[in-house]
MARMARTOR-44890 format. One record per residue (C-alpha): y, x, z; residue in three letters. Coordinates in steps of 0.05 Angstrom, whole numbers, padded with zeros to 5 digits, always signed. Layout:
REM MARMARTOR-44890
YXZALA/...
REM end
This chain:
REM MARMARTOR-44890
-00016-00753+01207UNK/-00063-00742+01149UNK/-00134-00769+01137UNK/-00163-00696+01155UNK/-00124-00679+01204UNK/-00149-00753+01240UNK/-00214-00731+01226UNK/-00215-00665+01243UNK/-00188-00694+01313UNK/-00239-00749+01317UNK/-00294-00695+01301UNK/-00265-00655+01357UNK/-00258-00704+01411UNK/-00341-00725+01397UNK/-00364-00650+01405UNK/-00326-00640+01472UNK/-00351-00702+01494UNK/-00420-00698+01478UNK/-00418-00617+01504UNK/-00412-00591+01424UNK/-00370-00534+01408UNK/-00307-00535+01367UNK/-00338-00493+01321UNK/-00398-00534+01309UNK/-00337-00586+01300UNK/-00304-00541+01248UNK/-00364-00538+01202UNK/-00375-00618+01199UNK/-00303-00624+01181UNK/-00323-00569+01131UNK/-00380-00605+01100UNK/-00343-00669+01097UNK/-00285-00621+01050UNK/-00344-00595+01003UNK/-00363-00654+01004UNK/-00304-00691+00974UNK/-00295-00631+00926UNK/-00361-00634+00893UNK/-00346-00714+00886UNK/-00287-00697+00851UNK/-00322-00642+00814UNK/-00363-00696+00786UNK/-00325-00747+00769UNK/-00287-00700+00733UNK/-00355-00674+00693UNK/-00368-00750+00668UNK/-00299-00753+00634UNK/-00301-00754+00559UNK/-00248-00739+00510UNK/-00263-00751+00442UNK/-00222-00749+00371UNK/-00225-00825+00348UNK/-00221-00800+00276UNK/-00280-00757+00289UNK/-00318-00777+00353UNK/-00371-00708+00343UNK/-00305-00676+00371UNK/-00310-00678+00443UNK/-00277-00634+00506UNK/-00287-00595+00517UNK/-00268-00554+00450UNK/-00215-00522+00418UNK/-00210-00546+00341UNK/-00162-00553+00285UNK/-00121-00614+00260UNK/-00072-00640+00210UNK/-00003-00645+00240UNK/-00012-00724+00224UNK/-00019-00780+00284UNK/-00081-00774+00318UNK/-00114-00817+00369UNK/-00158-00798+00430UNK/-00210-00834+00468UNK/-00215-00818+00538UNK/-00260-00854+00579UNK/-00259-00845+00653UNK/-00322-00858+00716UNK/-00271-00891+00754UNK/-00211-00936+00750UNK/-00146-00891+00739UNK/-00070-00897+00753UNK/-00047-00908+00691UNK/+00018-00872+00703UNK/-00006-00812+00726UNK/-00058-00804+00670UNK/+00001-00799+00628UNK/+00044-00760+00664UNK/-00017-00704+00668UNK/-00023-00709+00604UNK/+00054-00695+00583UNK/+00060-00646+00629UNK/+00009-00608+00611UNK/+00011-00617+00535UNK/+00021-00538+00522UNK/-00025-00487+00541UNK/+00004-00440+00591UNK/-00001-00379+00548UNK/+00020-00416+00482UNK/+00099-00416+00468UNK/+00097-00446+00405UNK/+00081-00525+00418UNK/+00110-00568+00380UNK/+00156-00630+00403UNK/+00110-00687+00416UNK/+00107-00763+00424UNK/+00047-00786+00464UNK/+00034-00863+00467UNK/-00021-00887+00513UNK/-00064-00963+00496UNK/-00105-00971+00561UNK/-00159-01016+00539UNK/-00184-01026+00611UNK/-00175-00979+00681UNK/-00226-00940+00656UNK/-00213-00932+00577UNK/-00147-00908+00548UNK/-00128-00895+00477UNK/-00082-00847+00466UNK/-00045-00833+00416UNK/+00000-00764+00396UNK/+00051-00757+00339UNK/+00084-00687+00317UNK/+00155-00708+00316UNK/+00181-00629+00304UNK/+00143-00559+00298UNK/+00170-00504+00330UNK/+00204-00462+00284UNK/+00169-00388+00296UNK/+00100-00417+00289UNK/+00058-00378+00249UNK/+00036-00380+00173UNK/-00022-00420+00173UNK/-00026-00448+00246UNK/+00044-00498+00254UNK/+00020-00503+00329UNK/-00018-00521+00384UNK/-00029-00572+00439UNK/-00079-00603+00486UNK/-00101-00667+00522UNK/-00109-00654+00596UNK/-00119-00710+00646UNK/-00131-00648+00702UNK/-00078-00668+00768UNK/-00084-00746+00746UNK/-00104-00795+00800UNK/-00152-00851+00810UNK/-00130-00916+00837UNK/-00163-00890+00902UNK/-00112-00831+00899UNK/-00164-00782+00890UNK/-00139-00721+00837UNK/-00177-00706+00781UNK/-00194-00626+00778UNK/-00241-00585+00734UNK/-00247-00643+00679UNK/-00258-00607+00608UNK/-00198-00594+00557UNK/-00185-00617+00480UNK/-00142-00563+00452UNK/-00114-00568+00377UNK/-00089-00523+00340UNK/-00054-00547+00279UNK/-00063-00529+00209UNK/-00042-00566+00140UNK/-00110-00596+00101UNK/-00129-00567+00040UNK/-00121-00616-00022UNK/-00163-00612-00096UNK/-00110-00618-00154UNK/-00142-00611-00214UNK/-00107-00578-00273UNK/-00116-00591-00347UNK/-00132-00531-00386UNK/-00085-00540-00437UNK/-00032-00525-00390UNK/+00012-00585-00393UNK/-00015-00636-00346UNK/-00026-00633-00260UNK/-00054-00689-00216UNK/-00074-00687-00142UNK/-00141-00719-00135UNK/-00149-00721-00052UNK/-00107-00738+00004UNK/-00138-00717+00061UNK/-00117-00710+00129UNK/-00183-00678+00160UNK/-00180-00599+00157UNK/-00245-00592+00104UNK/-00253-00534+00052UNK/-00286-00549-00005UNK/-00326-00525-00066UNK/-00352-00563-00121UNK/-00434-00587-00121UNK/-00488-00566-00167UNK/-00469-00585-00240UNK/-00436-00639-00234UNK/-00365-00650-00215UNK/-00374-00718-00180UNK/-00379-00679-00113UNK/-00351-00632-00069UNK/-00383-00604-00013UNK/-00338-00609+00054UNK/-00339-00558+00108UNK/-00295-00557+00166UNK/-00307-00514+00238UNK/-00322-00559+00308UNK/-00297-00506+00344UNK/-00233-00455+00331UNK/-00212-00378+00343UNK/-00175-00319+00313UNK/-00233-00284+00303UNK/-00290-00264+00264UNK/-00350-00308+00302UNK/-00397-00354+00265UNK/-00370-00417+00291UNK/-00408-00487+00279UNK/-00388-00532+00229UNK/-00385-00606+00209UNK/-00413-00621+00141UNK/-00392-00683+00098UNK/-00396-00697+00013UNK/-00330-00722-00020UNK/-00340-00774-00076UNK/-00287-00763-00129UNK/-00298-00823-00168UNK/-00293-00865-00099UNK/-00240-00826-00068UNK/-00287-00828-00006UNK/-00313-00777+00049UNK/-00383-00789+00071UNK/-00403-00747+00141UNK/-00465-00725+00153UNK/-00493-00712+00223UNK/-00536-00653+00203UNK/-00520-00588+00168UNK/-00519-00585+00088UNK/-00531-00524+00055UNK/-00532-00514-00020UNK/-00583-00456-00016UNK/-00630-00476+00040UNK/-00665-00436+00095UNK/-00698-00477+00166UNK/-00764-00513+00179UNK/-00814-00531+00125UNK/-00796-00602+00131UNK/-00732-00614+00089UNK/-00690-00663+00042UNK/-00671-00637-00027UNK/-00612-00682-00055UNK/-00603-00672-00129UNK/-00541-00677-00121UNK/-00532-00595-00100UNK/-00560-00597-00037UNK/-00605-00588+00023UNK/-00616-00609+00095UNK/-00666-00604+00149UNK/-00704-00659+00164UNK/-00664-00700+00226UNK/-00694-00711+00293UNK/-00719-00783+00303UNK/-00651-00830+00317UNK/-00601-00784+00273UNK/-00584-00831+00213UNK/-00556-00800+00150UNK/-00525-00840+00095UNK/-00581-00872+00052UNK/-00582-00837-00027UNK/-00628-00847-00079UNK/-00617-00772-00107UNK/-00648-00753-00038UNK/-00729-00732-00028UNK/-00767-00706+00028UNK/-00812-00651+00020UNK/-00866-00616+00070UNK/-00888-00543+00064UNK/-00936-00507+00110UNK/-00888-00447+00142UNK/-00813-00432+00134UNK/-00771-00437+00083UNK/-00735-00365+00074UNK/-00694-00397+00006UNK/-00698-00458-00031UNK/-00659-00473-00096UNK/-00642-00528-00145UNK/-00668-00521-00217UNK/-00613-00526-00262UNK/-00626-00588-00284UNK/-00639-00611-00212UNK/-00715-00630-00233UNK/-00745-00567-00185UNK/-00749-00529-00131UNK/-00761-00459-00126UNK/-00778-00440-00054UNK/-00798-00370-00009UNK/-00835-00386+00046UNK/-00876-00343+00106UNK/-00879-00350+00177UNK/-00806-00355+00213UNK/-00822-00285+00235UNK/-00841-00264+00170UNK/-00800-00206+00127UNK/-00832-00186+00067UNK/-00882-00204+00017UNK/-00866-00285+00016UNK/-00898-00329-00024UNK/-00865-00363-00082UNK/-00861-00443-00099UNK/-00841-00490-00146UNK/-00837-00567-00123UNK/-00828-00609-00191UNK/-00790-00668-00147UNK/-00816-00718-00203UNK/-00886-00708-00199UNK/-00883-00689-00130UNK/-00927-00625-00138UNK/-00924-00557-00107UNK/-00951-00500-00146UNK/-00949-00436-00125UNK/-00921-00372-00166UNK/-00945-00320-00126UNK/-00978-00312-00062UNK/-00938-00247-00047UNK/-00888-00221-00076UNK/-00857-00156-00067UNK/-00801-00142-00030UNK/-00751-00159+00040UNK/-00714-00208+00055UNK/-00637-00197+00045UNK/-00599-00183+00100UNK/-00524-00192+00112UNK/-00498-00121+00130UNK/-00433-00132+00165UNK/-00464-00191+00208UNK/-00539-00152+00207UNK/-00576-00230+00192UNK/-00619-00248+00141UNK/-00604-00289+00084UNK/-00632-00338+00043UNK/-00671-00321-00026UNK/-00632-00347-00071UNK/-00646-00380-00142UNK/-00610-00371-00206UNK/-00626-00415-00269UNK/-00598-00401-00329UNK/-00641-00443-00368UNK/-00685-00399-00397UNK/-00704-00354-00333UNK/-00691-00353-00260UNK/-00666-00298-00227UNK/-00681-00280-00155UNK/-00669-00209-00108UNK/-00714-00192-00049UNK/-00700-00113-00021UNK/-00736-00053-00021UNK/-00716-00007+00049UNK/-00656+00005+00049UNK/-00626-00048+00019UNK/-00640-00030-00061UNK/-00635-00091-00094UNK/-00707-00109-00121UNK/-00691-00154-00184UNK/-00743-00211-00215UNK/-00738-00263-00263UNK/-00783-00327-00268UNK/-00790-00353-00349UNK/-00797-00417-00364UNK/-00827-00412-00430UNK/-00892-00376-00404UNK/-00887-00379-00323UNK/-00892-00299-00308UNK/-00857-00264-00257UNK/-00831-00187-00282UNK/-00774-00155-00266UNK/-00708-00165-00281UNK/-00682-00112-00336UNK/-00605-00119-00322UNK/-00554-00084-00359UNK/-00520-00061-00294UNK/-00532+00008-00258UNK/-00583-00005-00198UNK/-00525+00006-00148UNK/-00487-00046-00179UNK/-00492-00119-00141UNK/-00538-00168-00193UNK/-00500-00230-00172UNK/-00465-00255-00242UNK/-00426-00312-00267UNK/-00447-00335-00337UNK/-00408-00382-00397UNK/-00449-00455-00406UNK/-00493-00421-00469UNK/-00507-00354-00427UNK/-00471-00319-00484UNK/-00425-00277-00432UNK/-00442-00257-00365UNK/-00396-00229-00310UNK/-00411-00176-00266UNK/-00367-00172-00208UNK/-00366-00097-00195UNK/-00398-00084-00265UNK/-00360-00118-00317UNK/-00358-00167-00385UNK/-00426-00164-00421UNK/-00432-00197-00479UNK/-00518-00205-00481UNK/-00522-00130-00462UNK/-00468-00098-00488UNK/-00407-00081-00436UNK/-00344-00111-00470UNK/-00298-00097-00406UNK/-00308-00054-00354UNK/-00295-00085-00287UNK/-00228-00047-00267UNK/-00202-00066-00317UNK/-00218-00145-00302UNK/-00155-00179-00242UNK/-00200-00217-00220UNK/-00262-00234-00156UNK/-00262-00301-00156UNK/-00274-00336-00226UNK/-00292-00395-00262UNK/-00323-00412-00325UNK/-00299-00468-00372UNK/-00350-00511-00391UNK/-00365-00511-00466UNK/-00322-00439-00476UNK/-00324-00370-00463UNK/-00254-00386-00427UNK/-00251-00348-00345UNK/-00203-00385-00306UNK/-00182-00346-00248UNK/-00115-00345-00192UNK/-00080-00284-00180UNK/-00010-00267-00136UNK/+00055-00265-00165UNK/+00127-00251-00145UNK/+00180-00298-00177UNK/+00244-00266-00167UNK/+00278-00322-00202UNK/+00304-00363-00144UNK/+00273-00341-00069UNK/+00234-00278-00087UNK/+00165-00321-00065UNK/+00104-00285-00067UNK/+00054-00342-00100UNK/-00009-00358-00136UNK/-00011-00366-00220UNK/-00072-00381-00256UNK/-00097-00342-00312UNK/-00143-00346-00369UNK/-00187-00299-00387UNK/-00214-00309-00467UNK/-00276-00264-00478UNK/-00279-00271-00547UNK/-00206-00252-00561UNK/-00211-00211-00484UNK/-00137-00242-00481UNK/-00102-00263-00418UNK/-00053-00316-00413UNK/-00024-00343-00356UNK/-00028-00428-00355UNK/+00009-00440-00291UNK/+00059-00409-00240UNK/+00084-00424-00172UNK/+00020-00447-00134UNK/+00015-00437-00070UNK/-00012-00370-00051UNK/-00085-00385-00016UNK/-00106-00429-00077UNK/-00166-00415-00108UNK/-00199-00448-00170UNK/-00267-00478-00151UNK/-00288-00512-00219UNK/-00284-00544-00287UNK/-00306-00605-00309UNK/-00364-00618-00352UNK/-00317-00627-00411UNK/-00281-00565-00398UNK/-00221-00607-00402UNK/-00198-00600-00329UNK/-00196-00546-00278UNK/-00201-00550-00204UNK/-00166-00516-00149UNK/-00166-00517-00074UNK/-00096-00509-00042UNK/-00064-00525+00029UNK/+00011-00510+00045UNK/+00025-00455+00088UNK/+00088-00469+00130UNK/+00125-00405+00113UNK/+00130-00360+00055UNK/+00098-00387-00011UNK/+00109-00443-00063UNK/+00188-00428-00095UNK/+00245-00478-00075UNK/+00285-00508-00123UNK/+00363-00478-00120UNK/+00403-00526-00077UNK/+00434-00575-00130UNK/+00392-00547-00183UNK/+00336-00575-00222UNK/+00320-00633-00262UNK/+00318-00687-00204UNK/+00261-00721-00237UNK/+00195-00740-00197UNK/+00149-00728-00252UNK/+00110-00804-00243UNK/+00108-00871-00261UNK/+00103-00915-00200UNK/+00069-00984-00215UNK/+00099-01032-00183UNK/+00071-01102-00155UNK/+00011-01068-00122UNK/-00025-01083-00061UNK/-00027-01018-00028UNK/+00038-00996+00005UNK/+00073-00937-00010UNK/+00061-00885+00038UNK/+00117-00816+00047UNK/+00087-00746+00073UNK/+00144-00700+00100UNK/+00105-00627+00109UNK/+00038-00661+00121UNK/+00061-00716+00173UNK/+00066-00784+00153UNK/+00132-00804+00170UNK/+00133-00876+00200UNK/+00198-00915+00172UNK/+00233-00980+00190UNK/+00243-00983+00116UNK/+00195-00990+00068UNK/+00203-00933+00002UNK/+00198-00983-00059UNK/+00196-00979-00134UNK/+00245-01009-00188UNK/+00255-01017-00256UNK/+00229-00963-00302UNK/+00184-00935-00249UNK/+00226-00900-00206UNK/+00209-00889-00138UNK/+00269-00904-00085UNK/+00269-00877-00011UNK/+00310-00901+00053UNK/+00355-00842+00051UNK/+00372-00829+00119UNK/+00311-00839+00156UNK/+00272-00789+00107UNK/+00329-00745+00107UNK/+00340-00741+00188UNK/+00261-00734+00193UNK/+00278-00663+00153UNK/+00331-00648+00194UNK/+00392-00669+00159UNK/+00447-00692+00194UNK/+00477-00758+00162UNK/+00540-00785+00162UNK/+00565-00852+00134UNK/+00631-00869+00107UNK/+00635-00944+00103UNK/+00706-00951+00068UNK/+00690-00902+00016UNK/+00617-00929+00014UNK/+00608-00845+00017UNK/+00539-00816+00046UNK/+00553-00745+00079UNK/+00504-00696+00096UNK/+00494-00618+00128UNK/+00446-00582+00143UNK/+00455-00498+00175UNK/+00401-00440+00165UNK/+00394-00378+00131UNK/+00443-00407+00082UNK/+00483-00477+00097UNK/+00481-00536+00061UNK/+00521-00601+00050UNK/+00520-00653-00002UNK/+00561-00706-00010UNK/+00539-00780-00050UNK/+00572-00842-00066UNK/+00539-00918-00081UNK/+00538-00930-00145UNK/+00572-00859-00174UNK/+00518-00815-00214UNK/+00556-00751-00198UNK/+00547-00718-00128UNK/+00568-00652-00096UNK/+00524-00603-00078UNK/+00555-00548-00025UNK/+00618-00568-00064UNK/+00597-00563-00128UNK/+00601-00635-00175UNK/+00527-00642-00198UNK/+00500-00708-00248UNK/+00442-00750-00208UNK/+00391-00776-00250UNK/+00396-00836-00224UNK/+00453-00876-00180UNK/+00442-00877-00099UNK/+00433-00957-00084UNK/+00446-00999-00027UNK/+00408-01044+00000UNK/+00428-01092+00048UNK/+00453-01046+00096UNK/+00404-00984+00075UNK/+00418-00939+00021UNK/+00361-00914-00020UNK/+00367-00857-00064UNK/+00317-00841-00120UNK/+00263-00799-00092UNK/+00271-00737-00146UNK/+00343-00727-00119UNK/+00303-00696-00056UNK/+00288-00635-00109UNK/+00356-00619-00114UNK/+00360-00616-00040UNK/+00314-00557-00038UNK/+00250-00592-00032UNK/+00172-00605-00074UNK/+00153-00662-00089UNK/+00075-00685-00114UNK/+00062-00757-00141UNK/-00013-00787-00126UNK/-00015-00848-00159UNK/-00091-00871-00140UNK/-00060-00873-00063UNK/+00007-00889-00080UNK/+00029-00826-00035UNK/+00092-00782-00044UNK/+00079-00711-00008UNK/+00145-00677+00011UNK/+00149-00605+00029UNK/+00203-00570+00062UNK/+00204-00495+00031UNK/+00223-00451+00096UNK/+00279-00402+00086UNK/+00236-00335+00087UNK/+00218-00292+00029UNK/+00183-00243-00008UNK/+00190-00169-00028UNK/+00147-00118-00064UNK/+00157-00047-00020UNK/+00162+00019-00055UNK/+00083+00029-00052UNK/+00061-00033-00090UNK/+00046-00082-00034UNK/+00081-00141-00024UNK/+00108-00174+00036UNK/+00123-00241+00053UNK/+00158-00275+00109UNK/+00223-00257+00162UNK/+00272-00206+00131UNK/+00333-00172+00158UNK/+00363-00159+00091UNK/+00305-00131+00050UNK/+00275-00104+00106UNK/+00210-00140+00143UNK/+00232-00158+00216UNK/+00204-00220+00248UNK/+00135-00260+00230UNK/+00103-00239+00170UNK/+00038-00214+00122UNK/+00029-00154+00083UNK/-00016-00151+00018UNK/-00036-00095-00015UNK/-00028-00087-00091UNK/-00083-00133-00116UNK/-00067-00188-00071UNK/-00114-00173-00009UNK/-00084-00186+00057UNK/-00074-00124+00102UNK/-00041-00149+00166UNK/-00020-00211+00185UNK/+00035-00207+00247UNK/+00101-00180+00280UNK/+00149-00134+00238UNK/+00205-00095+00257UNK/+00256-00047+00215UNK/+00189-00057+00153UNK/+00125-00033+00215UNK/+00091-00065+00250UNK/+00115-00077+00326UNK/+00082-00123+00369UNK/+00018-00182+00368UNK/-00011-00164+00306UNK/-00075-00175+00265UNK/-00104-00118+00212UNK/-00161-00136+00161UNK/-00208-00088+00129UNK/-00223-00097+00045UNK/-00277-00149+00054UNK/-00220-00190+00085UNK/-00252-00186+00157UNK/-00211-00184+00214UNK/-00200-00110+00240UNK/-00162-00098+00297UNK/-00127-00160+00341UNK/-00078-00135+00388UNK/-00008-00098+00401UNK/+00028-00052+00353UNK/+00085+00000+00363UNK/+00129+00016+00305UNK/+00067+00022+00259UNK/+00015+00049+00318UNK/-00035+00008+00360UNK/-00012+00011+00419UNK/-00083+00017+00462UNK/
REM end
């Protein structure tokens, strides 16, 4: 008999007794149920689950992560069973409505009844995930029990979804040399700070959809001399707009002043400054001594006054009390924007708006102080927003062209490029544009140009990137170029031929150093029994079959023969076949020369880690962090259709069927989603020019289906 149904009975028995009613009887036992469930309901409320890595991420919240380990705290009101924590927790590790989880390894620390670390490894991604998402998963400790018994309902959700981190390589502009410069697991974008290129500035969403919100966002700086990433609890902007109390950092940006107890990390480029009213834009000088500021009431839309703040004299003066004009407003999201400051030196350039939305142009000069306007040689509907070369000689326009002072040397449709960066000390644009190799896997990927105004001659400097990478900088030399790039887990960077290439990982690895070497297979660090180690002449060995079977190959050792077999099916099979101590191998058959001999050790056989290039996969060398990053290429391709766009991903011959994305001629993407026979047919995503999602929903052979 159950503990109800006792005192249900009990309840019962007293109202009879005492002349009651059964249903005054009913509605105690009632009471006592609500009761119990709102107990429940709020033990479950005072559960936490945080991300260790990142303890601002808390349930609940649905947010991106690398496909690396990750650890979460969960801290309970009241002492748990610790096996049914975990069993929750397995159980409910994919989201009812999500069929593409990938296989998981949870491990759970309790560090008392109440406190239990766990931790969550990707051992495999399902294979159909999609192009930039490998996945998702969530921590749910709903249906656990308490030592009491009592189940946990109602208790908030962390859901992940997984996504490879974007890296900075930095490329030299001669052409010849690459380096990765970060390693970073978190799921940041960044973009390069003021002048300098000491500092990025990091930005990665708290929370995560597949749509077009405004989502909230963690901020944080990256050192590049210091290979470090420094959080900050408050939100960095590099052109500002808040409360009149603010921090200018020279270093390229701005923050609003934080709330008594919120501790940001200390600088000495950093300075507070107090203005009467709200800041509607505030800018860095170009040399990073100044301030130029618009400020009114919050309220306010026009006529704002203008400042300058010299941050070593600490002195506001003011510019102009009113000056013409509206604030900008964002069209497509119908907000305002912040005024925003250009210095070239010699003037500053700022735009306010005259109704509706007619850019109303002004320049500040240095040399005298005055305020006129801004005599560009653009036509009025043209947007005044330019890049310029370090001496101002050339100036971009990006829907007006190449002006060389005033004169229009190239007209902008002429010019392949949106995005663009100038080399310090040149009149050199670097910019990335798409590409289809059809060497090898007919991959649709990412080159980068440059663009010589002088000569106006293009020339491309390097091939085979990635296709979302975009160049965010040079270096104050103009030696080096920077780019942003993450993997995407189908479609883009080309594969080596299976028993082709050099074999040669293009790095010199030190040896006698501290810090352990440290193997990335597709983003997740793989954890070996066997540590990868480096021998004479700087080569870089790898325990063969546990890096091998972590990608899937299936391994098989011949002891008499000393002979290392291995296969591995897909789109097209593959099998190799190595012996200890022979330099020549077979590839699918075929007798191939190795660079460098297979070796064993004890009883594990290492192989030289450039011999995983001739099995079809990338390999990238960062020295500073003694970290080898491995990337499987998927078996999907590309194909340009008769119209000019180009596809990438699932084919049935040359045909798109499966997962894929369409792009139209100059590289924008048009829908991202299920093909069949080359239309699209089922869950589906379209994108207008600006790159903003469309339409999210169901197609029919090429028709929404409504």
């Amino acid at each position: 008999m159950n503990r109800m149904f006792q005192m249900k009975s009990l309840v019962i028995a007293l109202g009879l007794l005492l002349g009651g009613t059964i249903a005054t009887a009913d509605a105690i036992v009632a009471e006592e149920a609500n009761a119990e469930k709102a107990n429940i309901s709020d033990t479950a409320a005072q559960i936490s689950i945080r991300l260790e890595a990142e303890p601002r991420l808390q349930a609940p919240l649905r947010t991106l992560v690398s496909a690396s380990p990750q650890t979460f705290i969960i801290e309970f009101p009241e002492p748990m069973d610790h096996e049914s924590v975990a069993k929750a927790i397995e159980k409910q590790s994919a989201a009812s409505d999500n069929p593409y989880t990938p296989e998981l390894k949870w491990d759970f620390d309790w560090i008392n009844d109440r406190t239990v670390h766990v931790h969550v490894s990707v051992i495999r991604l399902h294979p159909n995930t999609g192009y930039y998402l490998q996945g998702d998963y969530q921590v749910n400790v709903n249906e656990s029990l308490t030592i009491q018994g009592k189940p946990i309902a109602n208790a908030p959700i962390f859901a992940v979804s997984i996504q490879s981190s974007l890296q900075l390589w930095r490329y030299s502009t001669d052409g010849e040399v690459r380096e990765l410069i970060t390693a970073i697991d978190d799921p940041y974008s960044f973009r390069i700070l003021g002048n300098s290129d000491s500092y990025l500035l990091g930005i990665r969403p708290i929370d995560y959809c597949e749509c077009d919100a405004i989502l909230k966002k963690l901020y944080a700086l990256y050192d590049l001399q210091e290979k470090q990433l420094i959080r900050y609890p408050v939100v960095l902007q590099t052109n500002y707009m808040g409360k009149g109390d603010f921090v200018v950092d020279r270093r390229g940006f701005f923050y609003e002043q934080p709330e008594q107890g919120i501790q940001v990390p200390q600088s000495n480029t950093a300075s507070s400054i107090h203005v009467d009213g709200y800041v509607h834009g505030a800018s860095l000088s170009k040399d990073g001594k100044y301030v130029f500021m618009a400020v009114g009431k919050e309220s306010q839309e026009n006529d704002l006054t203008l400042l300058l703040y010299s941050l070593d004299k600490d002195i506001t003066q003011v510019l102009d009390e009113s000056v013409n004009g509206w604030i900008p407003e964002d069209q497509g999201l119908s907000q305002r924007m912040p005024v925003q400051f250009k210095d070239d030196g010699e003037h500053v350039y700022f735009v306010l708006n005259d109704r509706p939305y007619r850019e109303l142009r002004n320049q500040y000069a240095w040399r005298d102080g005055t305020i006129t306007e801004s005599k560009l040689p653009i036509p009025d509907e043209s947007w005044s927003g330019f890049s310029a070369s370090s001496d101002n000689v050339y100036r971009y326009y990006a829907n007006g062209g190449l002006f060389h002072g005033t004169e229009l040397v190239y007209p902008p449709h002429k010019l392949p490029f949106w995005s663009e960066v100038w080399v310090n000390g040149t009149h050199k644009i670097i910019y990335s544009s798409g590409e289809l190799d059809r060497s090898g896997q007919n991959q649709y990927t990412n080159r980068i140009n440059v663009f010589d105004a002088d000569r106006l001659e293009d020339k491309t400097l390097y091939t085979g990137l990635y296709h979302d990478s975009m160049v965010i900088g040079s270096s104050k030399d103009g030696k080096w170029i920077y780019v942003s790039a993450r993997e995407p887990v189908h479609h883009t960077a080309m594969r080596p031929a299976f028993g082709e290439g050099d074999g040669k990982l293009l790095a010199h690895v030190r040896q006698n150093v501290d810090l352990p070497i440290t193997l990335y297979l597709n983003e997740t660090k793989l954890q070996l029994e066997h540590s990868p180690n480096s021998v004479d002449d700087y080569a870089l060995f790898v325990p063969l079959r546990e890096v091998l079977e972590a990608a899937e190959w299936k391994i098989t050792w011949q002891a008499e023969r000393q002979t290392i077999l291995g296969e591995k099916t897909g789109r097209t099979d593959r099998a190799f076949k190595f012996n200890i101590g022979e330099s020549r191998a077979e590839f699918n058959g075929r007798v191939v020369e190795l660079p460098i001999e297979l070796r064993l050790v004890g009883d594990t056989t290492y192989m030289y880690a450039g011999i995983l290039q001739k099995l079809g996969m990338m390999l990238e060398w960062d020295d500073s962090k003694r970290v080898l990053f491995i990337r499987q290429m998927p078996e999907t391709g590309g194909v340009v259709l008769p119209d000019g766009s180009k596809y990438e991903g699932d084919l049935i011959g040359d045909v798109p069927s499966g997962k894929g994305m369409l792009f139209d001629k100059v590289g924008r993407l048009i829908y991202e989603g299920e093909f069949k026979a080359g239309k699209f047919h089922g869950q589906g995503k379209l994108y207008s020019e600006t790159g903003q999602p469309d339409y999210f929903g169901l197609f029919e052979l090429g028709e929404k289906r409504e």
